[in-house]
C-alpha positions in Angstrom: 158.4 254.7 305.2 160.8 257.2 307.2 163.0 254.9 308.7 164.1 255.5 313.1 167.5 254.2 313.3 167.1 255.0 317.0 166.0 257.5 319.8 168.0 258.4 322.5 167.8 260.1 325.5 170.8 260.2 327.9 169.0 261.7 330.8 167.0 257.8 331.7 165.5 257.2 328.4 149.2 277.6 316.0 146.3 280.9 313.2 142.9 279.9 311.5 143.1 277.1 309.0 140.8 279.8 307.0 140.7 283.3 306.6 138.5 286.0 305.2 139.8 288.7 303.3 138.0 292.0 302.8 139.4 293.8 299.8 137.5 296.5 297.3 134.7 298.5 298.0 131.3 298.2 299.5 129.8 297.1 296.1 132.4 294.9 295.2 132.0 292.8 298.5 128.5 292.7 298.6 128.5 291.3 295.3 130.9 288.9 296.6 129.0 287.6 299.2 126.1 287.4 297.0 127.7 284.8 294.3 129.6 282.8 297.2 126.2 282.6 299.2 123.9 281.5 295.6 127.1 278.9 294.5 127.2 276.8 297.3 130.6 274.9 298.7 133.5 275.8 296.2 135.3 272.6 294.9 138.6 271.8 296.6 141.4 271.7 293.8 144.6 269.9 293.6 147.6 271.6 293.5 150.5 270.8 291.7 153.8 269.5 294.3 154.0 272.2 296.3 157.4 273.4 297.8 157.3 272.8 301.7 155.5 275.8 303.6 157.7 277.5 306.0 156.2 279.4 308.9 154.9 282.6 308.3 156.9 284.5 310.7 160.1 282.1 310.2 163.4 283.3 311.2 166.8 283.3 309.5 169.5 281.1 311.7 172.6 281.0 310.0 174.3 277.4 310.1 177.3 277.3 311.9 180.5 275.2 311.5 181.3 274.6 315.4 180.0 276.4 318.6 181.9 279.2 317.9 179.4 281.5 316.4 176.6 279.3 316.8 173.3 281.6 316.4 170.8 281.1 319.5 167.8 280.0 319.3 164.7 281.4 321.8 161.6 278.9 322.3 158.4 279.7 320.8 160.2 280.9 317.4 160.4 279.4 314.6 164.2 279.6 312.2 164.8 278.6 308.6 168.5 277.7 307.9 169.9 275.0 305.7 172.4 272.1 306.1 175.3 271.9 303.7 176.1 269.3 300.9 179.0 267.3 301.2 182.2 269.3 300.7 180.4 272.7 301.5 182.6 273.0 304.7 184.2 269.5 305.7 187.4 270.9 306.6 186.0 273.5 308.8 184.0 271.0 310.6 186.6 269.0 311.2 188.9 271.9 312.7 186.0 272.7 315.2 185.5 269.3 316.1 188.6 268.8 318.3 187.0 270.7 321.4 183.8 269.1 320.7 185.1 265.4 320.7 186.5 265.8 324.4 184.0 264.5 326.9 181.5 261.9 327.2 178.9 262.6 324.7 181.3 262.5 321.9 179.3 265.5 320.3 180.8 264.5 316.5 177.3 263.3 315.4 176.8 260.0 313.9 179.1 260.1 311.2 181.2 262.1 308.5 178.5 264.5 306.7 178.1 268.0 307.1 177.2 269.6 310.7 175.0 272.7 311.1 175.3 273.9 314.9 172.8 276.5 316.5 173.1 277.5 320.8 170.8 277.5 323.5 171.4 279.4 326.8 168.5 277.1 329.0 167.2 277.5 332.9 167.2 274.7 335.4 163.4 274.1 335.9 162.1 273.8 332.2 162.2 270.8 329.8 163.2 272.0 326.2 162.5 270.5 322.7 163.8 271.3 319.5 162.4 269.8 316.0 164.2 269.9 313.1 162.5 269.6 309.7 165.5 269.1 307.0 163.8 269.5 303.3 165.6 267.8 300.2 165.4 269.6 296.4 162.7 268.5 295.0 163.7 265.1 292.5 166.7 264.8 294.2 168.2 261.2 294.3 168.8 259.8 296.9 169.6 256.7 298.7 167.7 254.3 301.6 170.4 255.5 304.4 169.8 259.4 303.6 168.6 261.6 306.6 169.6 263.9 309.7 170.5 263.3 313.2 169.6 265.8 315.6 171.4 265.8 319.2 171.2 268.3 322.1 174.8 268.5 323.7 175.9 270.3 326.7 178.9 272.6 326.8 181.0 269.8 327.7 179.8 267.4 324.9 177.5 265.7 327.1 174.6 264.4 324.5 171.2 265.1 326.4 169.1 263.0 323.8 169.6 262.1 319.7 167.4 261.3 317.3 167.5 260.0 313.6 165.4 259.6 310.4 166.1 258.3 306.9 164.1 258.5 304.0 163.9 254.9 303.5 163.1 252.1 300.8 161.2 254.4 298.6 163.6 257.0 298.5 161.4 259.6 297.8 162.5 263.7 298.8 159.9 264.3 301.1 160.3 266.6 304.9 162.2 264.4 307.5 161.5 265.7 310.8 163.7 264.3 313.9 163.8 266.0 317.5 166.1 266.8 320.3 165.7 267.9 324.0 167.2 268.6 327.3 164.6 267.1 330.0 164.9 267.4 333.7 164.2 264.0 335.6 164.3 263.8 338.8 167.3 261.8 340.3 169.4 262.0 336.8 172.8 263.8 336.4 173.1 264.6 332.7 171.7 267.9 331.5 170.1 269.4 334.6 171.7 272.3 335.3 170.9 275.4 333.4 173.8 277.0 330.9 174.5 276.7 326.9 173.4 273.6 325.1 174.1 273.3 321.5 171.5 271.5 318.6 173.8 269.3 316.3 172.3 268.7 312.8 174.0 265.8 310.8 173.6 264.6 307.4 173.2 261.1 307.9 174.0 258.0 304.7 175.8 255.2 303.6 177.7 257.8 300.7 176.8 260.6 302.3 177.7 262.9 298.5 175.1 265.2 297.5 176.1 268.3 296.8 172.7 270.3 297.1 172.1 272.0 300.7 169.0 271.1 302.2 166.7 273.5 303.6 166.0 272.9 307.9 163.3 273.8 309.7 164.0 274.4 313.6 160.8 274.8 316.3 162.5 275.1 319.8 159.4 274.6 322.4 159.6 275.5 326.9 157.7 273.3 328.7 156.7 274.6 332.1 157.7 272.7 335.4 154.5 271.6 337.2 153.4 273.2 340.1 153.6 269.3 342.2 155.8 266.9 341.4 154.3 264.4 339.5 155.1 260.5 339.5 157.7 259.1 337.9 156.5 255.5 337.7 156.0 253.8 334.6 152.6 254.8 332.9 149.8 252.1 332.6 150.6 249.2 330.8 148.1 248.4 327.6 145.9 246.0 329.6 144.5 249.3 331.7 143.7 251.4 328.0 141.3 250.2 324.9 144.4 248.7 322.7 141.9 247.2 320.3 142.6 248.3 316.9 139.2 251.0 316.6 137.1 250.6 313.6 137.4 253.9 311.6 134.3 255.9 310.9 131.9 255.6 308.0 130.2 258.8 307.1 130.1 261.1 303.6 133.8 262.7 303.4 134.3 266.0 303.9 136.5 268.2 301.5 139.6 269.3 303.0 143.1 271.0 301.3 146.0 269.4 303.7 148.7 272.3 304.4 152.4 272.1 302.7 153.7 272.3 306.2 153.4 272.1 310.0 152.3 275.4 310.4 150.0 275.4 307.9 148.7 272.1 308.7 144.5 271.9 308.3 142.9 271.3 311.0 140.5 268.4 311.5 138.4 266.6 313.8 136.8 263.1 314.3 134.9 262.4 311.0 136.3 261.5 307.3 137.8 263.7 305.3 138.8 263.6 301.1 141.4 265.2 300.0 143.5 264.6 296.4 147.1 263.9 296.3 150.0 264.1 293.9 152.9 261.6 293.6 156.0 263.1 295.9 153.7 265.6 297.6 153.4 265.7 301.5 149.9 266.8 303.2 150.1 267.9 306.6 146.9 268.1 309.0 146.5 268.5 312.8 144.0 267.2 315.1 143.8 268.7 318.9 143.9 266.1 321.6 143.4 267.0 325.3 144.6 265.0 328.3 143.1 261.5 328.1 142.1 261.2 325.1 142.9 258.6 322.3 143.8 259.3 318.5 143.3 256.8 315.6 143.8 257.3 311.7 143.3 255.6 308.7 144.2 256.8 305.1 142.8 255.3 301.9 144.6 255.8 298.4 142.2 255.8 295.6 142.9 253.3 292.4 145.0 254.9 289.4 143.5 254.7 285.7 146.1 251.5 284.9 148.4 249.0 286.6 151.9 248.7 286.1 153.6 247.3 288.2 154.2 247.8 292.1 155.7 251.2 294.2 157.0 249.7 297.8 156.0 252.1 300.6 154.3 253.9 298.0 152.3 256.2 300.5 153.1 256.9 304.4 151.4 258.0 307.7 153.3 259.4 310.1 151.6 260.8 313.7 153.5 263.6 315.4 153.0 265.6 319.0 153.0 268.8 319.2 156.7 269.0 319.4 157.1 267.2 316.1 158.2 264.2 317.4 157.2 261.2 315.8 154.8 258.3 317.3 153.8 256.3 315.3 153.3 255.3 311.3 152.4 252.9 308.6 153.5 252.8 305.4 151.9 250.6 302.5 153.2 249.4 298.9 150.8 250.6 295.7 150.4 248.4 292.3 147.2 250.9 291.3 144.4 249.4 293.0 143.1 251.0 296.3 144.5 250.6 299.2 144.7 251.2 302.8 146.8 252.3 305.7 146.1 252.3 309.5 148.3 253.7 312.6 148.6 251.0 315.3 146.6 251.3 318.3 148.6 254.1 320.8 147.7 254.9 324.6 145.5 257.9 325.6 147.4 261.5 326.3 149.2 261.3 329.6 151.7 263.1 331.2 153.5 260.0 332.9 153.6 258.1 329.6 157.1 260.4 329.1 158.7 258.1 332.0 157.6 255.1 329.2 160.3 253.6 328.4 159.9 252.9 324.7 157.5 254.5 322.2 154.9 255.1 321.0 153.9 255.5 324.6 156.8 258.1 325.8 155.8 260.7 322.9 151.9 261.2 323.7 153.2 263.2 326.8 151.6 266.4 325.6 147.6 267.4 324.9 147.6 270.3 321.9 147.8 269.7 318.4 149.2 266.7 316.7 149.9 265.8 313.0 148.9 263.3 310.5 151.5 263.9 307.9 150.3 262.2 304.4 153.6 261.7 301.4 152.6 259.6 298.4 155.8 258.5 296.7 157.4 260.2 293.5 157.9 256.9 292.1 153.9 256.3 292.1 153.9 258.8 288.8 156.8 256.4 287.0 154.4 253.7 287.2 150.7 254.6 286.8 150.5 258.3 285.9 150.6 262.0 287.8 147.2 261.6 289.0 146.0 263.4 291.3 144.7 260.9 293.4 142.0 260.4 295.7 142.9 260.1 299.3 140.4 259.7 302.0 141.6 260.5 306.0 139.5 258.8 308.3 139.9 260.1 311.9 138.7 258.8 314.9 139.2 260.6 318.9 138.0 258.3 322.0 138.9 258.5 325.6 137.8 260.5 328.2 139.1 264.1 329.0 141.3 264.3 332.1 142.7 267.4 334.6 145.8 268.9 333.0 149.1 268.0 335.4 149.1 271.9 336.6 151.9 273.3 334.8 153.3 276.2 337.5 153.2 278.3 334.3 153.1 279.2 330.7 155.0 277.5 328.4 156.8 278.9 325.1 154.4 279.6 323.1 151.6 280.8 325.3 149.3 277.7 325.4 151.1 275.5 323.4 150.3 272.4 325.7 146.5 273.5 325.6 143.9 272.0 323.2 141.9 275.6 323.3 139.2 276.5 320.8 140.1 274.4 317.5 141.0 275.6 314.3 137.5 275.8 312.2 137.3 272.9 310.0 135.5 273.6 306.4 131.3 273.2 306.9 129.9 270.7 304.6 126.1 270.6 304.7 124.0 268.5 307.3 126.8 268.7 309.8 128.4 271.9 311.8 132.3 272.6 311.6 132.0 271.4 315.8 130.4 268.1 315.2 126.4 270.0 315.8 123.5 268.7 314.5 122.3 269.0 311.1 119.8 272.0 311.0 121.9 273.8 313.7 123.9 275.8 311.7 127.1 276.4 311.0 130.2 278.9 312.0 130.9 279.2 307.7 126.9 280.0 307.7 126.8 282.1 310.6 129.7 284.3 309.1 128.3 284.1 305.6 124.9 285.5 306.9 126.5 288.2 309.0 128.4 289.3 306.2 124.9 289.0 303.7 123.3 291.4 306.5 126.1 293.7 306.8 126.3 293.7 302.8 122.4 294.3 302.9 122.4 297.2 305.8 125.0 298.7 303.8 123.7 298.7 300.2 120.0 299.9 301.8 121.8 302.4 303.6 123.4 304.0 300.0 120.0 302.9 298.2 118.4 305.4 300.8 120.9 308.2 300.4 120.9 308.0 296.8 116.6 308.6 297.0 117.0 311.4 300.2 119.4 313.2 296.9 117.0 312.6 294.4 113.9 313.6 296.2 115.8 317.0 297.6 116.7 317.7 293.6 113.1 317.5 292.5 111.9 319.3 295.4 114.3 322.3 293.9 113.2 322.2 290.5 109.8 322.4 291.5 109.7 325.3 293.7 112.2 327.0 290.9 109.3 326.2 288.5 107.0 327.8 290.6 109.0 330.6 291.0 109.3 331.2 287.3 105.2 330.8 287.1 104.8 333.9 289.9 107.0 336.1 287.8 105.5 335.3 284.3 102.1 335.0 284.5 99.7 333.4 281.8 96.4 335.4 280.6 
């Protein structure tokens, strides 16, 4: 499990999951359509580890030392950058970090490892949130107490909010994602006023001396002022929501291929899934709550072909918001028999649950897509082999939908807070990608039948140019035939 050593907050506290690609010519795809249409669903592979999927449209955001030359960051982009080993640039952090240390946020960090700073110039009416992802080398080594803290400082070292995560007792390299953010609250003095804020990045440990940078991850998100001021109350306690642990749904899984990354997290919906894992990969897959509604998951590890031995927190479920923030997780040990892992319960979607004052209640602020985030340990393959092995996500959504606060605009990116039209979720056959009954028909069907008709229309269409050629040729050579008869008659 990815240990919190503590959240802090000074002031009171999306693309298709799958694509078509049309490539070649006419023939070519018709005959393409033709095989995937008569083969029915193609099987799901496993991969081997993959590395961690950066966004597509990621942008580079050089570290910097200090706050002098400390690249900006605009919301609804997405950087890659990298935090340096120990001894990569201690002594210019140090010479920076008598300007920072004045002021009451002492804006040092946690400790003595390496600091990666990056600037943003913020307004006075929008909340701001910043997720970092920091990704170790692949079979690194590392130690219990390894991680990043992330903190959101003003210009006078005034820390807005921190936020920490270690890789913990199985010390497996796997993404650890921690969060900062400057939030407005009524009646709070800290952080309100718009001006430069700075993200701090931290390498966190008890010997903090690896050498290797690590690659970071950084998803700045604006969320809108609402258009009436909202309460500021404490949210319902769990007596007024269903806090009963849900039972998880029983049903035939349904292949899936989890995404390397956030942004290419597969999307899924209430049902079960099966998916294969390797030992030290990290599946990613999102599920799109609205206001009021209610997420519970459940992951099942498959038995391994022999038993030797026992892997503590051998595989871990971790629940994120849209922001990346972390609510909630379990983590389980494996000795090679199945084995299971359930989220606790957590509250429905509200907007007040952010005046919670602890979580998992303060982080399910937000309706729009959040992550299940799947790692099986490296340490699994040591013991009983490198698999793949079987994983099965069973996800259930209750609650009812509610009226969105009334945000007094858009947020950065356009609909970010929005649950929208889902991602489509791979058919499987008696049940629609949207949940519809069997026999209705599916959006994989629909678009395979379009593209059999298209493919059809098109090839009759050549078929019938091809015959109007061949029928104007032998009309030719018949009336040159004749011609040759009128001239050279027979006796």
């Amino acid at each position: 499990m990815a240990r919190r050593t503590g959240r802090k907050a000074c002031t009171g506290r999306g693309a298709a999951a799958w694509r078509a690609v049309t490539r070649g010519t006419t023939v070519g795809a018709v005959l393409g359509v033709a095989a995937a249409v008569s083969s029915g669903p193609a099987a799901l592979a496993a991969p081997d580890v993959p590395a961690y999927a950066f966004a597509d449209d990621v942008r580079s955001a050089p570290a910097a030392t200090g706050t002098t030359g400390a690249v900006r960051l605009e919301p609804g982009a997405t950087y890659r950058s990298s935090l340096p080993g120990a001894g990569e640039s201690d002594s210019e952090t140090e010479g920076d970090g008598g300007a920072l240390g004045q002021g009451q946020g002492q804006g040092q960090g946690q400790g003595d490892g390496p600091r990666a700073y990056y600037r943003l110039e913020l307004d006075g009416s929008s909340n701001v949130y910043v997720s970092v992802t920091a990704v170790p080398r692949a079979g690194a080594t590392l130690a219990v107490g390894d991680g990043i803290s992330v903190s959101v400082q003003d210009a006078d070292s005034t820390r807005c909010s921190s936020d920490s995560v270690t890789v913990g007792s199985s010390r497996s390299p796997r993404p650890l994602t921690a969060w900062g953010a400057r939030e407005l609250r009524p009646g709070k003095g800290l952080c309100q006023k718009s001006g430069t804020y700075y993200v701090v990045v931290e390498r966190t440990g008890d010997d903090v001396s690896g050498a290797d940078p690590w690659e970071l991850e950084l998803a700045p998100v604006s969320e809108a002022p609402l258009t009436k001021a909202a309460a500021t109350g404490a949210p319902a306690a769990p007596g007024t929501w269903d806090s009963a642990t849900p039972t998880p749904p029983v049903a035939e899984p349904e292949p899936v291929r989890g995404g390397a990354g956030f942004t290419g997290a597969a999307a899924v919906e209430q049902g079960v899934w099966s998916d294969e894992i390797v030992p030290g990969q990290t599946l990613f897959y999102k599920v799109p709550l609205d206001w009021g509604r209610q997420l519970s998951a459940t992951v099942d590890l498959g038995s391994a072909r022999k038993n030797s031995g026992y892997v503590v927190d051998a595989l871990d479920l971790t629940l994120y918001n849209p922001v990346r923030a972390d609510v909630q997780d379990a983590s389980i040990g494996y000795g090679g028999s199945q084995k299971s892992a359930a989220l606790p319960p957590v509250p429905p979607v509200r907007y007040a649950n952010r005046y919670a004052p602890t979580d998992p209640t303060e982080s399910l602020r937000f309706a729009g897509a959040y992550y299940l985030v799947v790692h099986l340990a490296g340490q699994v393959a040591d013991r009983f082999g490198e698999g793949p092995y079987g994983l099965t996500l069973r996800v259930r959504v209750g609650g009812s939908t509610e009226a969105a606060p009334g945000y007094a605009r858009r947020s950065v990116p356009r609909g970010f807070f929005d649950v929208g039209a889902p991602d489509p979720v791979p058919p499987a056959a008696g049940r629609t990608a949207l949940g519809g009954a069997p026999g209705a028909g599916t959006s994989g069907d629909d678009q395979a039948m379009k593209a059999v008709a298209v493919g059809g229309i098109g090839t009759g269409s050549l078929l019938l140019a091809v015959l109007g050629v061949w029928t104007l040729a032998a009309r030719r050579r018949a009336a040159a035939q004749m011609r040759v008869s009128a001239q050279n008659p027979t006796a």
